[in-house]
N, C-alpha and C positions, 0 to 999 in steps of 0.2 A: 401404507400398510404393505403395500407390493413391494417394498425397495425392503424390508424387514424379510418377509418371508423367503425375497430370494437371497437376501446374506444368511438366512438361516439352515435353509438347503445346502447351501455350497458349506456352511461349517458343518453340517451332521453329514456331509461326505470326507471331511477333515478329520471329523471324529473314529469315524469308522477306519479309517485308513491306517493312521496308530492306536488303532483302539487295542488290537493286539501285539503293540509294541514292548520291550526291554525296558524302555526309556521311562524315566521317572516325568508327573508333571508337576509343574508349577503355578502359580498366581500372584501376578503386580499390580498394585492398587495404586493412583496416585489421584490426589484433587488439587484444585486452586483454591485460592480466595477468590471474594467478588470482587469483577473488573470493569470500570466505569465501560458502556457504549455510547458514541456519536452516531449522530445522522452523519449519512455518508455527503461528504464535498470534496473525494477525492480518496487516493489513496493515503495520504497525511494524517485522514481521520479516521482508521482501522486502530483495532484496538489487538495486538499482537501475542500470542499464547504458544507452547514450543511445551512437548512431551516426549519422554524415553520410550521406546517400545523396545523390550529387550529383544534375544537373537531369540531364533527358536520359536517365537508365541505362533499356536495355532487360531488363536481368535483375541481381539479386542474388540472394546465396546466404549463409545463415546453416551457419555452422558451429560446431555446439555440443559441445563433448565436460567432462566430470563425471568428478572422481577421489576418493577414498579419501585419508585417512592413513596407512591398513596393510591387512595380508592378515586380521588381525583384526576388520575395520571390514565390516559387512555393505554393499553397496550398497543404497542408497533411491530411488526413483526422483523423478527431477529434473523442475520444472515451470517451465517459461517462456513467460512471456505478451509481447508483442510489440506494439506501437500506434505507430501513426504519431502522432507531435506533440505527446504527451501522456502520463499515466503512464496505463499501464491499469490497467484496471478488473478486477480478483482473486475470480471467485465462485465457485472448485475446488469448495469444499463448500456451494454454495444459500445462503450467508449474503445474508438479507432488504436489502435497502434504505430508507431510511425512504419513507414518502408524498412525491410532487411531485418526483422523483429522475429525471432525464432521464440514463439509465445506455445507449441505442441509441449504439453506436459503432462508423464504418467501419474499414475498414485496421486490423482487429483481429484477431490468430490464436493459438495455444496449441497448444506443441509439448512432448512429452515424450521425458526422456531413462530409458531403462531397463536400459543395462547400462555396465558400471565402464571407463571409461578406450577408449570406442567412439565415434565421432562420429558425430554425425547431423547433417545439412544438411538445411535448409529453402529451398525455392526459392520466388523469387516473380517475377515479368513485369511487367513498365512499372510498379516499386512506383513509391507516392507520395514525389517527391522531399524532402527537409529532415531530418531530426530523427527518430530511430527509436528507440523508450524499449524497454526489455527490465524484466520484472519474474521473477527467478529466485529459489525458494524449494524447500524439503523438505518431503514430507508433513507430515501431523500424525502422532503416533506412534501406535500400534496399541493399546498400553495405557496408561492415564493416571498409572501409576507414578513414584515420586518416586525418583529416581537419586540416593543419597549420593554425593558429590564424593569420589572416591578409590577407589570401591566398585569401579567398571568403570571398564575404559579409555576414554577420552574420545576420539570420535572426531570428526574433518576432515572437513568435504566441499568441494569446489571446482569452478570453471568456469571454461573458457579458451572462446572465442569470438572466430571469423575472419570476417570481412564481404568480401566479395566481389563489387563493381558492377560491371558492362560497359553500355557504352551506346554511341550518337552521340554527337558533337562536332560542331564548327564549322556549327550549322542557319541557314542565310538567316531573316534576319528581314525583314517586309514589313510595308508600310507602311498604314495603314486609311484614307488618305483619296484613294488613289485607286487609279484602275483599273489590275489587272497582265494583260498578257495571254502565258499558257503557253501552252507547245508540247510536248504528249508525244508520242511514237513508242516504236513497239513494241522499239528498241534496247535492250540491256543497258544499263541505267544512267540510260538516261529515260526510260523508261513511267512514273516515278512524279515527282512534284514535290511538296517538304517543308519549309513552312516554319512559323515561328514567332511570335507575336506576342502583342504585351502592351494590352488594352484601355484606354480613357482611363479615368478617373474620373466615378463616377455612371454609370456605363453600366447600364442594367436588361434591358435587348435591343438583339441584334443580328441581319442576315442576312446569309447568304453567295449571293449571286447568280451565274450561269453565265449570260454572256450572247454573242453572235455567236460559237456553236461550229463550227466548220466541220470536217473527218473526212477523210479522204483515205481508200474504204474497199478491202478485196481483191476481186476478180471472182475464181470460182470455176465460172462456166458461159460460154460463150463467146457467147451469145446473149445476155444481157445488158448491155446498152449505156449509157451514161451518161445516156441521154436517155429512159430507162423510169424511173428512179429519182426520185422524190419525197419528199418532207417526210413524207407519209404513210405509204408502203408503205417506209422503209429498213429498218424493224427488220425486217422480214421477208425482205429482200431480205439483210443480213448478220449474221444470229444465227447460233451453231452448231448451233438446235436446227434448222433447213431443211436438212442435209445428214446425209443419209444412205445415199448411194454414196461410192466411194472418189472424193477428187479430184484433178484435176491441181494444180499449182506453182501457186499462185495470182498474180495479178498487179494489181498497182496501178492503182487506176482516179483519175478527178480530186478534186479537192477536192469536198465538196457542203455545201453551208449546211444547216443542222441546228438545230431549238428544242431536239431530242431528242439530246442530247451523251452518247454511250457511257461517262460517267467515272463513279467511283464516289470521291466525298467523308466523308472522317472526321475530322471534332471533337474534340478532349481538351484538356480544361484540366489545368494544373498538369505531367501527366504524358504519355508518350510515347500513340499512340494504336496499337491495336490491331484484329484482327476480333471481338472481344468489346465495340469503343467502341460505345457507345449511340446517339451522335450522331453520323449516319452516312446515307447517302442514296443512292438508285444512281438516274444522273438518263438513263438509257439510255429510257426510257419515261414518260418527264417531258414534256409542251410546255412546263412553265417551271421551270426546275432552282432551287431555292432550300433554305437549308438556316436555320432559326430556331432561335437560342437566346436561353431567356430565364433572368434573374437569373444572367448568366454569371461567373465566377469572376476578380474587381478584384485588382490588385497582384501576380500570376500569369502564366508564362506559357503562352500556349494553342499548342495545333499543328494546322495542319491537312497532313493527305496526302491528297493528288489520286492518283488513277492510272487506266490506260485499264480499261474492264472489259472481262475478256477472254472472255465472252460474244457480243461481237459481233466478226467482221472485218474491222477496222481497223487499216491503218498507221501512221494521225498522226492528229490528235487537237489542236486548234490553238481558241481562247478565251478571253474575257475573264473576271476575275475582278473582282469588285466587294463595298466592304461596305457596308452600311446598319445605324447607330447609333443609338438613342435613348437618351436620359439622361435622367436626372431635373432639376427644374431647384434647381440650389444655391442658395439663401440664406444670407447667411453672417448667420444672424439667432441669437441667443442661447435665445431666450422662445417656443416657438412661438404663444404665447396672440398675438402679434403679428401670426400670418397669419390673415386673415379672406375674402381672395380667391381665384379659381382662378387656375389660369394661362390660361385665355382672356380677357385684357385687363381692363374693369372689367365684368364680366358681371356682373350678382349671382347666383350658384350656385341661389339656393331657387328662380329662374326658370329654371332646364335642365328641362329636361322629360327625358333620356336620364338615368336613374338607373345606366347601366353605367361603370363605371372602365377606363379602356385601363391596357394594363403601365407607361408610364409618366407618368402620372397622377399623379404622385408630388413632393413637395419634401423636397429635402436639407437639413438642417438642420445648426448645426455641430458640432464632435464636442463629447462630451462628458468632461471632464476628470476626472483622479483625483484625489481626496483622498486623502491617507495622516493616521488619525487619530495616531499614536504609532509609536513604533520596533516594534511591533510584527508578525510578520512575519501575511501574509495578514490585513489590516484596511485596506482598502481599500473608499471609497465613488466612484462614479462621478455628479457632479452637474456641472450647466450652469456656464461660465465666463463671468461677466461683461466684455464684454472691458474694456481697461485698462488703466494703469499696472501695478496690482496687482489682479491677477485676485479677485473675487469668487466664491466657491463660492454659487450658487443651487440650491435641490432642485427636484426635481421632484414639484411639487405642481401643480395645477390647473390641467393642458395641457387645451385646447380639441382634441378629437379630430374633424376632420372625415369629413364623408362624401362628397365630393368629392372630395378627394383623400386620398392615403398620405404620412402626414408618416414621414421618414427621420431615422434621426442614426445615431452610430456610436461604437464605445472601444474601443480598444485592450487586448486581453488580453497580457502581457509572459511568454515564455517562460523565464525565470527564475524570477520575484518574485512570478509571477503561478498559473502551473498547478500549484502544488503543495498551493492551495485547493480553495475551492469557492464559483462563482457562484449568486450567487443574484439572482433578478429576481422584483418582487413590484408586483401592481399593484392597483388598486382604484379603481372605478367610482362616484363621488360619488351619492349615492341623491339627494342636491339640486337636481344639475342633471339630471337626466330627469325627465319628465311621464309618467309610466306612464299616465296616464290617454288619454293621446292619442295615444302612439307605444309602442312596444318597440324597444330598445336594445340591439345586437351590436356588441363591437368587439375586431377581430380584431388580435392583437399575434403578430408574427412576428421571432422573432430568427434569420439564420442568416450564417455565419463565412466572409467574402470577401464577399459577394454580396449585392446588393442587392433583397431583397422590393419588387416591382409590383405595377400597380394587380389585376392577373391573379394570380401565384402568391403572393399575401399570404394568401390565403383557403386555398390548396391548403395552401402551405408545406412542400412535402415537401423529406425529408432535413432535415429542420429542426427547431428548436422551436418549437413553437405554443400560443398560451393565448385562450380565449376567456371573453368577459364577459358575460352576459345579463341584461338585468334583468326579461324573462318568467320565470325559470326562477332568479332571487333571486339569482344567482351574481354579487355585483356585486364579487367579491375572489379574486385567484388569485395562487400563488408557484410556482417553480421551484425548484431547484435543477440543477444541474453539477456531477458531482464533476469535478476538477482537469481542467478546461477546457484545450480545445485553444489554445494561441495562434494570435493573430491580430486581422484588423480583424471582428470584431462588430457587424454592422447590425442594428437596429432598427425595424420598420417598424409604425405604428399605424393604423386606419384604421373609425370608426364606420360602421356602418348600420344604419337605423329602417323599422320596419316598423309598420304596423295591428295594434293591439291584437285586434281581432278577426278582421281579412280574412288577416290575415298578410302580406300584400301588401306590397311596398318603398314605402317613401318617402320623401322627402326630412328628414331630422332639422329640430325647430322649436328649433330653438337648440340649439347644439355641446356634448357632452356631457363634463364635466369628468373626470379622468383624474390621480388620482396615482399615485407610481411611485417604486419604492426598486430602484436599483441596487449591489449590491455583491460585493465579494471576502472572502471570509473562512476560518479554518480549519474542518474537519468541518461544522460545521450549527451557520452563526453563531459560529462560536466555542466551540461546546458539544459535548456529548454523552448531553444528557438525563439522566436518573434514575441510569443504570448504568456513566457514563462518565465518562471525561475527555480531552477534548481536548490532546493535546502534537504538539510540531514535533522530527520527527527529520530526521536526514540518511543518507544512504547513497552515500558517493564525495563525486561534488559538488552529489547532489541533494535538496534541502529540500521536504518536504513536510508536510502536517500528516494527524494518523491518531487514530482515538480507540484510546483505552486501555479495554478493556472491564473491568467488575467483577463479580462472579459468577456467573462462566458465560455473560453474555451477549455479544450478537458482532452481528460487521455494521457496515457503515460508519458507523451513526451506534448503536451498541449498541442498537440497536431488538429486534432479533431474540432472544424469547427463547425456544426452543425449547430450551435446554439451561442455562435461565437459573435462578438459585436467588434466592428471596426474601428478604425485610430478617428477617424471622420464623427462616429456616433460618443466615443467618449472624448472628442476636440466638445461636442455640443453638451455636453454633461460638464463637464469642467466650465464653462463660458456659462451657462446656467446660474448655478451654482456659486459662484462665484458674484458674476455681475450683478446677481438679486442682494447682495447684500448693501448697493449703491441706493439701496430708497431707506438706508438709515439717514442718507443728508439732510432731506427733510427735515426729521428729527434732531437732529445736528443743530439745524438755523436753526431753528425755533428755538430749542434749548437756547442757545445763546445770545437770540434776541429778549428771552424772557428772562434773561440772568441768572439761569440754571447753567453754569458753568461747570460747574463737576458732573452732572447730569451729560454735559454736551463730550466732556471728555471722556467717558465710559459707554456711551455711543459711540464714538468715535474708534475708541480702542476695540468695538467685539467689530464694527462693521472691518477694520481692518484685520484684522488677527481672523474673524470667519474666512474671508476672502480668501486668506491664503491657506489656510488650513484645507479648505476643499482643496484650492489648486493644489494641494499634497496629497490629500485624501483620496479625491473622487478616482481614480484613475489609474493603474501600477502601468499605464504605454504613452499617454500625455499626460505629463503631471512638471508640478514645479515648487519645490520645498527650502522657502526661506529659511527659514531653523529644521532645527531637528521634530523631528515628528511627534514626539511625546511632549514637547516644548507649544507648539500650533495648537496640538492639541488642548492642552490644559487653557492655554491662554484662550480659545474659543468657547471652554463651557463655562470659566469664569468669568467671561466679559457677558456672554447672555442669559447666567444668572443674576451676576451684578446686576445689570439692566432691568430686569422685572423690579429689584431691589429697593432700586434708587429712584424708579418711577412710582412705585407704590409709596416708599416715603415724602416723595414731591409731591403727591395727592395728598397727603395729611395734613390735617390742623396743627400742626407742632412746632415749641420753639426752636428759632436756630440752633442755639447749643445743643439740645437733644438729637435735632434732623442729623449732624455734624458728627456725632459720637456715633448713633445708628449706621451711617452710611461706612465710619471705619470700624466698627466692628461686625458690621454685613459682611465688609472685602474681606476680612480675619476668618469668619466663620464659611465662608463661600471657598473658601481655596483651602480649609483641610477639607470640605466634603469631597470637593474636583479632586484633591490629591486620592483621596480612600476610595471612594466610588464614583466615578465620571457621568459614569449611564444608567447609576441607579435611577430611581423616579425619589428618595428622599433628599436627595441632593437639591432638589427642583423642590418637592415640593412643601420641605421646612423653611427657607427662606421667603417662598411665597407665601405661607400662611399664616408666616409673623410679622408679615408685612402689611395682608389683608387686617391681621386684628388691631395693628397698631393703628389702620386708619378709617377702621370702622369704629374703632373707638375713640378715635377724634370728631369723628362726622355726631356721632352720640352728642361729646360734650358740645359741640358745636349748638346741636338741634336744642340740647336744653337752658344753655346761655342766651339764646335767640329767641325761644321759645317760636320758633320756625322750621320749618325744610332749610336743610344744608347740606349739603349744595344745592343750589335752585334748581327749580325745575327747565330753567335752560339747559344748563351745564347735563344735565340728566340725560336731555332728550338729544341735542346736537355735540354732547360731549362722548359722557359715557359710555352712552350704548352702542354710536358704531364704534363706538373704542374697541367695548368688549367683546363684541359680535366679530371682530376683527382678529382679536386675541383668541376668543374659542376658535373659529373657523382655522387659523392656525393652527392652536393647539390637537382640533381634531385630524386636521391632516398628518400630522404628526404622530400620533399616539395609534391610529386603527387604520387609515390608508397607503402606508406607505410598503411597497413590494420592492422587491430588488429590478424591477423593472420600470416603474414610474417614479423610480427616486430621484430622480434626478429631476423631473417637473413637480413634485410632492413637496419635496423638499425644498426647492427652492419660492414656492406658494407659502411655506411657512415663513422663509426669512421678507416678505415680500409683507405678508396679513402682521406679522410681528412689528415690523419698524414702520409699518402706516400705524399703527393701532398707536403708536407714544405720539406721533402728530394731533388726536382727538385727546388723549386721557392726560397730558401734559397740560396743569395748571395755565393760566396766566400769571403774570407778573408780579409778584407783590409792592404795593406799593409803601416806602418807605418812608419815617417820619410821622409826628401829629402838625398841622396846623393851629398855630394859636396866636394868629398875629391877630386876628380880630375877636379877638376873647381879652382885652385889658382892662376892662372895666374894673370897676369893685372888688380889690381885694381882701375887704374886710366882710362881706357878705359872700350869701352861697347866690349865684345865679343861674337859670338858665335861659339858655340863647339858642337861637339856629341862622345859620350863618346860610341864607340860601344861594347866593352867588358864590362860594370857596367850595376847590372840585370835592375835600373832604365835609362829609356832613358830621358836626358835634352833636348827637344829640341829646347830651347832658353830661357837664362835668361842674364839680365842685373845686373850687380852693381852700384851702384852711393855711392861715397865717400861723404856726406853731415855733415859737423859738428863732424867729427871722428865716423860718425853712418852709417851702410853699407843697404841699404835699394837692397830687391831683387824682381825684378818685375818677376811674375810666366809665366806671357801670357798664352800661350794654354799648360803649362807643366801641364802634372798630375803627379804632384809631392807623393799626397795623393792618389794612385791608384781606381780607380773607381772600386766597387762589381762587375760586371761583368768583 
């Protein structure tokens, strides 16, 4: 509620400020649709949003509200980062950044949403006009648990999002090359004057000047005459801090000439200006009103508001306004190794005796072009264009860095194609061309976005990035990086100074100190992601950006950070796990094939090998090993250990072969469209299983009532069965509700371990094949019975009947075809 009331202050002093303006307002509405959210695993799973704020708006307002897909669904709370021009920068939970990582960023905020289907608004005052990126994600979850697909209800989350700008319209634009002269009065409506303006190019500094102010002020004591009043004593004569009785109606006295003009001037580039503008000056106690801005904000437009201060007693208020420009001077030159002079005519520079640099002391050099090496997205070089028919790409190698002047140049960052990188600027200071012996070497390199670094704020460079080179202090190499760079024009600015190896004292450099330099665009860090990573290009809506993919456990923009990282040693032991548990299907293996389940033994044999390697593909993106293609391992490992349950549960059943035979290929048919549609559903699993179960519990049925018996015995029950099954759940419960991203690797491998011992117990015996009827030839013409107590098969009752010279043999209750158990 604090973060509301103080954006709310700051706009009702926005308000007041044009309340009495000329200026017409307006109002921009925009919303979204609703946009799925992830739990956050990175920056890959942001969910990406981008809004217009026009020029002008003195207040927006974000409205953000967060829904459920049911009353089932717990709410989580919702996280939204917000950046002006850029995708921001995601560091919820401390994740590190690599080395040389220039992550300072303005018009940056983060707002949380904490309850289901309630809006929350964010207010902001004279935000920066253009392009407003939103980055909206789900916590990370509470425990590192591995959710079977099907187990629990899958839940939704979403966000709707209403933008809301008020601002001016229709600002006077005014012109810089000559002089305007206002007229304010205390009237509603013009005590303030508001205009607008767009600087030329190459401008490094300007001033705003107040000059022939003259005031019209109020008398307030009747002794006071026009002719007591001076240059000197006015501010005394109409401040409100002089009165302190009540007074009469005041009354207008004459104009009076004034150095000291009661107004009060504010500056803002880009955006509306405010009583929080910086650049700001109250010139009531000034003899010379002036207001200086240096490296002001190119291709932008700036505003200035005048108004009277009300501070002193004054009616009107009447003044020139004037600007004063410096620029850098352009060379539309390629090379800068070309300029060897200053801009004081043909001076020679090493005879200046003033070793100071003015602000614009500086040459503009031309911009520099982009290479694109391949179709590839974020692979962009920025090098010199030779000019041409057909432009030449020159690098930038062995610029002559003066100490006289600030050599300039400039590129273009593309709000598309461009911020969804990462810049990187990389320089190094030739150890060949410096004489350590005679001088030391500084040379100050200053990049900042609009604006142009002078001879003056190259060395500050604030709000900016800055790199320094020394060749006392051996640093004759330095790089940067930007993650996903703001768009815009990117100046450049370089500039050597030499000093006495021992005095430390400045001097003039003894020859121009060489200077190469790698400019580029790229994904994550160069293209890469180090040791633990990989670099990929995802999208989100319409936004392309590139993001590392981290590998075990480690995190951070560039997988640098490993505070929760696990080693090549810990997933060598996860792979070897994994992997070698699936070696106690051999068991299962013999036995099949000593009990003459041979298709049995071949679809054990096909998942124990196809798991194996599947993990060795799977468990691991730093030790791994992928026989086939990965979507290929894969399939072939959930159909070989659904096959499996399949073809054991119809080996358990009372069933003729030709049926058992047909079931088993229309299992492998049915089993490999579920794997194709859904791999990790739970129906996948558990329709095959439970046509399996009924198919041979209703063999066990007809069994018991042909026998009028238990079937299967109660051996098979006790030493077969049940640690079969107890083998199988145990398994299966590992499986389904224990398994974390941290014990998976012994979890898991406990399931393929309880699974292929469980088919050693619930694996039938042998059937045995054929009737015995050699000692049955008795009497063909009667029915007899016989029991044959020495022959391994017991008859215990069959019929013959002589019909048509054809012997027909009634089986009755003989298990002639011995039952698996």
């Amino acid at each position: 509620m604090m973060y509301k009331q103080a954006h709310l202050l700051v706009t009702t002093s926005i308000i007041l400020v044009f309340h009495s303006s000329d200026c017409a307002y307006f109002s921009d509405v925009h919303w979204s649709t609703a946009i799925t959210l992830s739990e956050y695993e990175g920056y890959r799973s942001v969910s990406l949003l981008s809004y217009h704020i026009p020029e002008q708006s003195a207040q927006v307002s974000f409205s953000f509200q967060a829904k459920t897909s049911g009353k089932e669904c717990s709410f989580k709370k919702v996280h939204v980062y917000l950046q002006h021009g850029s995708y921001p920068l995601v560091t919820l939970y401390n994740e590190s950044y690599p080395e040389q990582f220039y992550v300072n960023r303005l018009d940056a905020f983060h707002v949380e949403i904490e309850k289901d289907a309630e809006a929350v608004s964010y207010y902001m005052s004279t935000p920066q006009p253009g392009t407003w990126y939103m980055a909206a994600f789900l916590p990370k979850p509470h425990t590192d648990q591995i959710n079977q697909k099907g187990l629990k209800k899958s839940c939704l989350y979403g966000m709707f999002v209403v933008v809301d700008s008020k601002g001016v319209d229709n600002v006077e634009e005014i012109s810089l090359q000559q002089k305007h002269k206002i007229h304010l009065t205390q009237t509603v409506g013009d005590h303030q004057a508001f205009y607008r303006y767009v600087l030329p190019q190459d401008t490094v500094e300007y001033r705003i000047k107040v000059e022939d102010c003259v005031m019209t002020p109020y008398s307030y004591n009747e002794e006071i005459s026009d002719e007591n009043i001076t240059d000197s004593n006015i501010t005394t004569y109409f401040t409100h801090t002089t009165v302190t009785t009540k007074l009469p109606e005041p009354t207008t006295m004459k104009p009076v000439t004034s150095t000291k003009c009661p107004i009060i001037i504010r500056i803002q580039a880009e955006k509306l200006p405010s009583l929080a503008t910086s650049s700001n000056v109250s010139c009531g106690n000034l003899s010379t009103c002036q207001l200086q801005i240096t490296s002001p904000v190119l291709d932008k437009w700036s505003y200035i508001l005048i108004e009277i201060d009300n501070q002193y007693n004054v009616s009107e208020v009447s003044f020139k306004l004037a600007f004063d420009l410096k620029v850098c001077h352009s060379f539309r030159l390629m090379i800068p190794r070309t300029i060897f002079l200053a801009t004081n005519g043909n001076q020679d520079p090493s005879h200046n005796s003033s070793l100071e640099v003015s602000q614009d002391s500086c040459i503009k050099m031309d911009s520099l072009g982009k290479f694109v090496w391949d179709r590839k997205t974020f692979n962009v070089s920025y090098l010199w264009a030779e000019p041409g028919v057909i432009p030449i790409p020159e690098t930038l190698d062995s610029m002559p860095i003066p100490d006289y002047q600030v050599l300039v140049t400039n590129m273009i960052v593309e709000a598309i194609t461009d911020i969804g990188g990462t810049l990187r600027v990389s320089a190094n200071l030739l150890k060949t061309s410096v004489d350590t012996g005679s001088h030391h070497v500084v040379i100050y390199i200053c990049l900042m976005k609009n604006r142009i670094p002078g001879g003056v704020t190259i060395q500050s460079c604030d709000n900016s990035i800055q790199m320094l080179l020394n060749s006392s202090s051996e640093n004759y190499n330095d790089e940067i990086y930007i993650p996903y760079p703001e768009p815009g024009n990117w100046y450049l600015a370089l500039r050597s100074q030499c000093s006495h190896p021992e005095s430390r004292k400045s001097m003039r450099c003894k020859g121009l100190p060489l200077l190469d330099m790698d400019i580029s665009i790229s994904g994550c860090v160069k293209g890469q992601c180090g040791e633990y990573g990989e670099c990929r290009d995802y999208i989100s809506g319409v936004h392309v950006f590139s993001s590392c993919f981290c590998y075990a456990g480690w995190k951070g923009y560039g997988c640098t950070d490993g505070t929760e990282g696990r080693s090549k040693s810990d997933e060598l032991l996860a792979l070897l796990l994994l992997t070698l548990s699936n070696l106690f299907f051999i068991p299962s293996i013999c036995l099949a094939i000593y009990r003459g389940y041979f298709v049995e033994a071949a679809i054990y044999l096909y998942t124990m090998f196809f798991s194996a390697f599947y993990h060795a593909c799977d468990t691991s993106d730093l030790v791994y090993y992928c026989l086939l293609h990965y979507d290929t391992l894969s399939f072939a490992d959930f159909l070989g250990s659904i096959s499996s349950f399949w073809v054991t549960m119809l080996a358990m059943s009372e069933i003729p072969k030709p049926f058992r035979s047909f079931a088993q290929t229309l299992g492998a048919i049915g089993v490999s469209v579920g794997v194709e549609y859904d791999r990790h559903g739970l129906w996948v699993f558990a329709i095959p299983a439970g046509i399996a179960a009924v198919i041979m519990f209703c063999s066990w049925i007809i069994q018991c009532k042909k026998r009028k018996s238990l079937y299967p015995g109660k051996m098979y029950f006790l030493c077969n069965l049940l640690p079969g099954v107890l083998l199988a759940a145990t398994g299966l419960v590992l499986f389904a509700f224990f398994e974390t991203d941290t014990n998976y690797k012994y979890t898991h491998s406990g399931w393929h371990v309880a699974m292929s011992l469980s088919i050693v117990f619930l694996l039938p015996r042998r059937q045995e094949k054929g009737i015995d009827l050699e000692n049955n030839n008795e009497s063909a013409s009667t029915n007899t019975n016989s029991t044959v107590t020495n022959s391994r098969i017991v008859l215990n009752s069959y019929s013959t009947n002589f019909s048509n010279g054809s012997v027909t043999v009634d089986m009755g209750d003989n298990p002639a075809f011995a039952g698996p158990f």
